[in-house]
Residue, then its C-alpha position, 0 to 999 in steps of 0.5 A: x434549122x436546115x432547110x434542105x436535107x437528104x433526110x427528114x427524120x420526124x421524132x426523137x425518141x430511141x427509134x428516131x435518133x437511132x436512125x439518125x444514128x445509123x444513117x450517120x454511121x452509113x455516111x449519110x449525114x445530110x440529115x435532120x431529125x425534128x422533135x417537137x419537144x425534148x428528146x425522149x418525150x414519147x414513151x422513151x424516157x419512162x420505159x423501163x429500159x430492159x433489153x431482151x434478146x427472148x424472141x419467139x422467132x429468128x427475127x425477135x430474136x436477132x434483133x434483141x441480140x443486135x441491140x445489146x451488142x451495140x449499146x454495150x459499146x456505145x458509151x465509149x464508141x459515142x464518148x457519152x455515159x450511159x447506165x447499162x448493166x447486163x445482168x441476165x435474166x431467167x424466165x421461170x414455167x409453171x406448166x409443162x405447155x410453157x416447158x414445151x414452149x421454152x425447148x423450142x425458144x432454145x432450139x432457136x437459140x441455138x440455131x442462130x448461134x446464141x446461148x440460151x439455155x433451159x435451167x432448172x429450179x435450183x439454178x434460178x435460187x442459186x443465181x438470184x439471192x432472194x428468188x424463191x422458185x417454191x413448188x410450182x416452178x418447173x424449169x425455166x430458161x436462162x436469157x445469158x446476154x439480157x440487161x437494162x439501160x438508161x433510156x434517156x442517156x441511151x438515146x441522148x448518146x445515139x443523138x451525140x454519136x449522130x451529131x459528132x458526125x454531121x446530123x442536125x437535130x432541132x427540138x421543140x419544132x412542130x411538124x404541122x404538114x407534109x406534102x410531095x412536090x412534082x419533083x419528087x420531093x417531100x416538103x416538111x413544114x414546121x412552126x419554125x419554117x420549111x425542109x425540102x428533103x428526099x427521105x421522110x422518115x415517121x418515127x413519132x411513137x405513138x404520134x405516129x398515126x397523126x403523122x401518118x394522117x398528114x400524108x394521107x395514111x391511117x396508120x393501124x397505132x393505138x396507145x394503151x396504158x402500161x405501169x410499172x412500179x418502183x419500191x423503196x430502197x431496201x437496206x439488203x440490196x443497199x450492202x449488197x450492190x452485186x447485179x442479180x437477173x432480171x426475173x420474167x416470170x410469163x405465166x404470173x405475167x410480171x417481170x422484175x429486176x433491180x432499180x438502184x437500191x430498189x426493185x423494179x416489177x412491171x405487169x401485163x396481168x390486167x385488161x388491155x387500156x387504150x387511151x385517148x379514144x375521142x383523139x390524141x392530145x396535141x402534147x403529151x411529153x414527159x406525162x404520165x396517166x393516173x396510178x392504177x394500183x388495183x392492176x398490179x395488186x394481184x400480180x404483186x401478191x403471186x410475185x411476193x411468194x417467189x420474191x419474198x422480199x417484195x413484201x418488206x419494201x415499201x412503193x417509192x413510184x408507180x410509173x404508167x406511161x403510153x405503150x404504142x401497138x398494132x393490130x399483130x402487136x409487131x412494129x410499123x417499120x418500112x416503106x409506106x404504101x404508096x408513098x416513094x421515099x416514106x418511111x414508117x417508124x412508129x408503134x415499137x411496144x418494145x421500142x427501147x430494145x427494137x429501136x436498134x435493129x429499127x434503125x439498121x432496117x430503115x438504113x439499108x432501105x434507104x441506103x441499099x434499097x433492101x434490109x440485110x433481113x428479112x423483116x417483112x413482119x415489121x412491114x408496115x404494108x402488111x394492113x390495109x384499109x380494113x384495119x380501122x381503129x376500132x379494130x386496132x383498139x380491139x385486137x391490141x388489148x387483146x394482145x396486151x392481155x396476152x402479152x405472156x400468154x404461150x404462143x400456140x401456133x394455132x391460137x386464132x385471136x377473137x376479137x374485132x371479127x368479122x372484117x372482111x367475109x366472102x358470101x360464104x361465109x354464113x353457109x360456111x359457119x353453118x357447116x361447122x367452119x371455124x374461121x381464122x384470120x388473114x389480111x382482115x378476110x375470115x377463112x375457113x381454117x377447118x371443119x368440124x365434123x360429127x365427131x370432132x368439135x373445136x374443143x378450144x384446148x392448144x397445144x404443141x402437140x395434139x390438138x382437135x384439128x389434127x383428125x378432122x383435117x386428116x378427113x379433108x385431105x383425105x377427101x381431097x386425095x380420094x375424091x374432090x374438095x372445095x375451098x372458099x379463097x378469100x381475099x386472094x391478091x391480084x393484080x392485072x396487068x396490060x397494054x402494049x408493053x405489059x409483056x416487056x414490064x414483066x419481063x423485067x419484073x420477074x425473072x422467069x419468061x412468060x407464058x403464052x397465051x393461054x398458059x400460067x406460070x408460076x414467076x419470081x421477083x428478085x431483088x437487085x441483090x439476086x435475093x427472091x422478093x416474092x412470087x406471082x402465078x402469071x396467067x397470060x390471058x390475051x396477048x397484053x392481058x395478063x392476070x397476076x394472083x400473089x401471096x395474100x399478106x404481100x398485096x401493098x408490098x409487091x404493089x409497091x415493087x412493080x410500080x417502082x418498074x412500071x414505064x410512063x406508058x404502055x402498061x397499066x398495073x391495076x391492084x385488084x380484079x372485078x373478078x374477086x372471088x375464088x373457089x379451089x375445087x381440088x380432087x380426082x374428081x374435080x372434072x367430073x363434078x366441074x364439066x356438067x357446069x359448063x359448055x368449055x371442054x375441060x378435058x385434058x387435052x383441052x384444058x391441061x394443066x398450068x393453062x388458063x381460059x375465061x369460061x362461063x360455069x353454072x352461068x357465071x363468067x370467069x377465069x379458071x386456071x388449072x393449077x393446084x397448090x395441093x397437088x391434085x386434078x383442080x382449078x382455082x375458079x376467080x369469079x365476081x363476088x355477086x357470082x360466088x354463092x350460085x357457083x357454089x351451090x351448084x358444084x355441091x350439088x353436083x359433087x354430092x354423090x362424088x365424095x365432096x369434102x370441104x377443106x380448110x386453109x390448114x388442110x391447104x399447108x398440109x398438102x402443100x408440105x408434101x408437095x414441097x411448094x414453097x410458102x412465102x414467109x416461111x420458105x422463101x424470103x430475101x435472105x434467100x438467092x433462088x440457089x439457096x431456095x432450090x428455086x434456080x429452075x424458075x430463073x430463065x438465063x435466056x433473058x438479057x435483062x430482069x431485076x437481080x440478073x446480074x447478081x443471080x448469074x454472079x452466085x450461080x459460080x459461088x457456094x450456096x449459103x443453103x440447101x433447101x432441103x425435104x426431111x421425114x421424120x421417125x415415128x409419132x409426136x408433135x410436129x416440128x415448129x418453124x425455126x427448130x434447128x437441125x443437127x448432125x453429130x449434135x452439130x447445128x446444120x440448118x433449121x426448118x421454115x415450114x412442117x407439119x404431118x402430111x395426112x396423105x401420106x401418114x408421115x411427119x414431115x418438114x422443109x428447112x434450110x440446111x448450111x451442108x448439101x445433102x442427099x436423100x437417105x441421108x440421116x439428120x435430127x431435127x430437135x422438136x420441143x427439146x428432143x431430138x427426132x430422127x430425120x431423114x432426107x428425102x426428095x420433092x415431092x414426097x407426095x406423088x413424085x411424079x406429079x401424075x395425079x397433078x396433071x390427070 
């Protein structure tokens, strides 16, 4: 075994070797991957091995298509044999919600350039010999490019292609340590000896929290039991050796495809098990949990009345193996908070297909400093330390029990809850808040009303929300609103060189004292990394207020650029509450509190100023991200509850209103305001993002100046770009394509009906330039929707209201 490397991979499962394999593709070689027992040990060499490129986004989706596209080479790439059939595969809907559901998968199928497509019931017979679809199918969809590997050949031929070209790889070697020299360095210590290296990458499966802890870190990774079952062979598909599709049938929750001369039928139709609760075993490799033949039962008896000849083969092999999972069921995959050069790996529910695209990821990080993708889903940071075990446990078997269940996009998962609260939190339930989930803080999402109760029923279309947060922007519009912000990122920075750290940070100038800004950070390659509201408090005091889900990441890139002295970069604020008070009547209501002049020439918008109100210190800045008269008042926590009461005491004979999260993104929509994950990202330069006016060309030097300048002369790969949607019906979803001619010319990040203005609207990117008037369609739920171009903001154009 080597004893220095440039890179330390700790696993060798399919992710593991995979990024060994694209390392040494990328030519980096200087590599050593270290499996404490035989490669495919985890939950590799038992998977299933089924590769499907179904993804409910842009980002599940490419990555399923990354993989097929590499492993159908690889054999002859690698000079390995490797068992790898495409077959296809259809996935059969029972309800018309599923219908719906699988429109919109198309819809971003087909903006991605890929070929999925909406079968009928008899199309399914007539491609599969023994599917039934029988009088409760209803359509369908055809996944054209699915297939199914061998795991243990598909990872021994990454490890050959590896090998071929430099990497080392050591088995049966126990990582026992992990530590960081003074040098910047990782030590690796082993029962075999010791590895210096630059790079550490965590790819220990379901491991992956043991190793984790090793580094100080407890990785959000529970493991649960999945099982599939195995038949006899049958003599009909014995003189028939033609492929068939895979079968997934999401509503009877299994999946089925053929395994030799058997069938191979798996299920999700039972309650989420985890495993190993009171610790992991210190080896648990080519093992298996006991049978569970009473989970599978039921599934196996709806499957039998579409795929009758189930009932004449006899079970050869039950296979019930560990799944790893996280909290959000999305792999860890990224940088490590904190951590220079670390790498998390780990929890791939679908590590087989995942693997490949785990592998590209984590290459370009280490090798470019930045993914060719936005894959900050897959984000490691994106838990933090409220994510517990007990609450993994909990909300990953909830997850598992919806493994197949339609993703709503209003569906709030229950379980492990509450976490993190504001002191609003019980006068806010009382008030008929009805709470979601963010970064482990609960949020009012909306308000029920007299008239209108969370019934529970989801949706694509219509749901019991829609009329109550109609009220509350309209409350907000007409009079003031109120919202509870907890959990708000901050960060505060200062010291004599904090002005020139965030110079160089950010690519927009700081403000004054006194005054906010709204900055960008872009990456070397002049893609937008995140955004900041920059509140310049003293001359070398600032205040920083970030995207909530960002926290660790954003951290992690400004103290990349942090100098040795001068400034110091503190994540978090004493001040660590926050009220939205919103409205044309927000001054009216906010100025009896306090003995600060809030007038407009005193405190105009985008300024800031410590005040005191209700007799409470704080920080109030007048910004809005809902485009009225308001402030965002940040308080200490000890304070909220006082402040609170006393603004609804004083808006009460103002119209006050309390507004939710989903009234927040409704309005937000029609001011154009770009979400971050949604609208904005680093697949995007500032000219593609219509963000190019907060770039300062004044500024000899910030991160990405020199790529930013360089595609200013180029033609934008996208248009960021308003549309307003023709007559009633349901919202249009993130990621639907929109066409011209029938020609698909972009796709939408963010959308929604704007209740102030009474109108569907939507952001997207689009691959033309356009101008306002112009006509579109966007394809929402399989139909297509006329559209028309329009300018930001489409509400109050001329930002009066905003800076009243």
């Amino acid at each position: 075994m080597r004893t220095q490397a440039k890179v330390v991979v700790i696993g060798g499962g399919a992710v593991g070797v995979s990024t060994l394999y694209h390392l040494a593709r990328a030519g980096v070689t200087d590599t050593l991957l270290i499996e404490k027992s035989e490669l495919t040990s985890g939950s590799t060499w038992h998977a299933a091995g089924n590769i499907p490129t179904y993804g409910t986004s842009w980002g599940g989706m490419r990555a399923g298509n990354y993989a097929w596209r590499l492993y159908k080479d690889l054999a002859g790439v690698v000079d390995y044999p490797i068992t790898y059939r495409h077959t296809g595969a259809f996935w059969p809907a029972h309800t018309r919600d599923r219908m719906d559901f699988f429109h919109h998968l198309v819809g971003i199928s087909r903006g991605l350039g890929y070929d999925m497509a909406m079968i009928s019931p008899a199309e399914m017979e007539a491609m599969h010999p023994w599917y039934r679809a029988g009088s409760s199918v209803i359509g369908g969809i055809l996944d054209p490019y699915e297939g199914d590997v061998d795991p243990s050949q598909l990872t021994q031929a990454l490890a050959k292609g590896a090998r071929d070209l430099g990497a080392e790889i050591v088995r049966f070697t126990k990582v026992t340590g992990i530590s960081r020299r003074p040098s910047g360095e990782w030590q690796v210590s082993t029962d075999k000896g010791e590895v210096l290296c630059d790079v550490v990458v965590n790819a220990s499966g379901y491991y992956g929290r043991q190793v984790g802890e090793m580094v100080g870190q407890r990785l959000p990774v529970v493991t649960l039991e999945h099982q599939y079952l195995v038949t006899e062979a049958l003599p009909e598909l014995e003189a028939n050796p033609a492929n068939f599709p895979l079968v997934r049938d999401p509503d009877i929750m299994f999946y089925l495809r053929r395994e030799r001369n058997g069938l191979l039928l798996g299920s999700y139709g039972h309650a989420g098990r985890p495993a190993w609760l009171d610790g992991m075993p210190d080896d648990f490799a080519n093992q298996l949990y006991p049978d569970s033949v009473d989970d599978i039962a039921e599934v196996l008896e709806a499957a039998l009345e579409h795929i009758p000849i189930l009932g004449e083969a006899g079970v050869s092999r039950f296979v019930n193996g560990p799944i790893p999972y996280s909290p959000d069921g999305a792999p860890l995959c990224g940088p490590a908070f904190g951590l220079p050069n670390f790498y998390h790996a780990c929890c791939f529910p679908v590590g087989i297909t995942h693997s490949a695209a785990a592998g590209k990821t984590l290459t370009e990080w280490i090798t470019e400093g930045e993914p060719e993708w936005d894959m900050s889903a897959w984000d490691p940071r994106r838990f933090g330390d409220w994510a517990t075990f007990d609450y993994t446990v909990a909300r990953a078997c909830e997850l598992y029990e919806h493994q197949y269940a339609i993703p709503y996009p209003h569906r709030i998962w229950k379980s492990a809850r509450p976490v993190n609260r504001t002191p609003l939190y019980d006068r806010l339930k009382a008030k008929g808040a009805v709470f979601g989930q963010i970064a482990g803080w609960e949020r009012a999402f909306w308000f029920e009303t007299e008239t209108v109760k969370d019934d529970g029923c989801l949706s694509f279309r219509h749901e019991a929300w829609h009329d109550a947060v109609k009220a509350e922007c309209e409350g907000v519009r007409d009079h003031i609103g109120v919202m509870d912000h907890g959990g708000f990122t901050r960060y505060e920075v200062e010291g004599p060189g904090a002005t020139d750290f965030l110079d160089r940070v950010f690519c927009g100038a700081m403000p004054a004292v006194g005054r906010v800004k709204l900055s960008y950070m872009l990456t070397p390659k002049g893609k937008v990394w995140s955004e900041a509201t920059i509140a310049r408090l003293e001359e070398y005091r600032y205040l920083l207020c970030g995207p909530t889900l960002a926290d660790q990441r954003d951290h992690d890139w400004m103290a990349r650029f942090l100098p040795e002295s001068g400034v110091t970069l503190r994540r978090g604020s004493d001040f660590d509450a926050a009220l939205m008070v919103m409205g044309p009547k927000s001054r009216d209501t906010l100025q009896p509190l306090t003995d600060a002049d809030l007038s407009k020439e005193a405190a105009p918008w985008m300024s800031v100023r410590e005040i005191t109100l209700a007799g409470a210190p704080m920080i109030a800045l007048r910004v809005s991200y809902v485009g009225e008269l308001g402030w965002e008042l940040h308080m200490r926590s000890a304070d909220l509850v006082t402040v609170y009461e006393a603004i609804m005491r004083e808006g009460a004979d103002k119209g006050m209103v309390e507004f939710g999260s989903y009234a927040l993104n409704a309005m937000r929509i029609e001011k154009g305001y770009h979400g971050w994950g949604a609208d904005f990202g680093i697949e995007y330069t500032p000219f593609d993002a219509g963000l190019e006016r907060f770039v300062s060309r004044r500024k000899t030097d910030f991160v990405g100046r020199d790529a930013f300048l360089a595609s200013a002369d180029r033609p934008r790969d996208y248009h960021f770009t308003a549309f307003e949607l023709d007559g009633q019906g349901p919202d249009a979803l993130s990621s639907d394509p929109i066409l011209k001619e029938g020609r698909v010319v972009g796709y939408v990040s963010s959308a929604g009906t704007g209740f102030r203005i009474g109108k569907r609207i939507a952001l997207g990117y689009l691959t033309i330039p356009a101008d306002p008037g112009d006509r579109l369609e966007i394809e929402v739920l399989g139909e297509p929707v006329q559209a028309t171009v329009r300018a930001l903001p489409f509400y109050d154009p001329e930002n009066a209201r905003l800076k009243g």
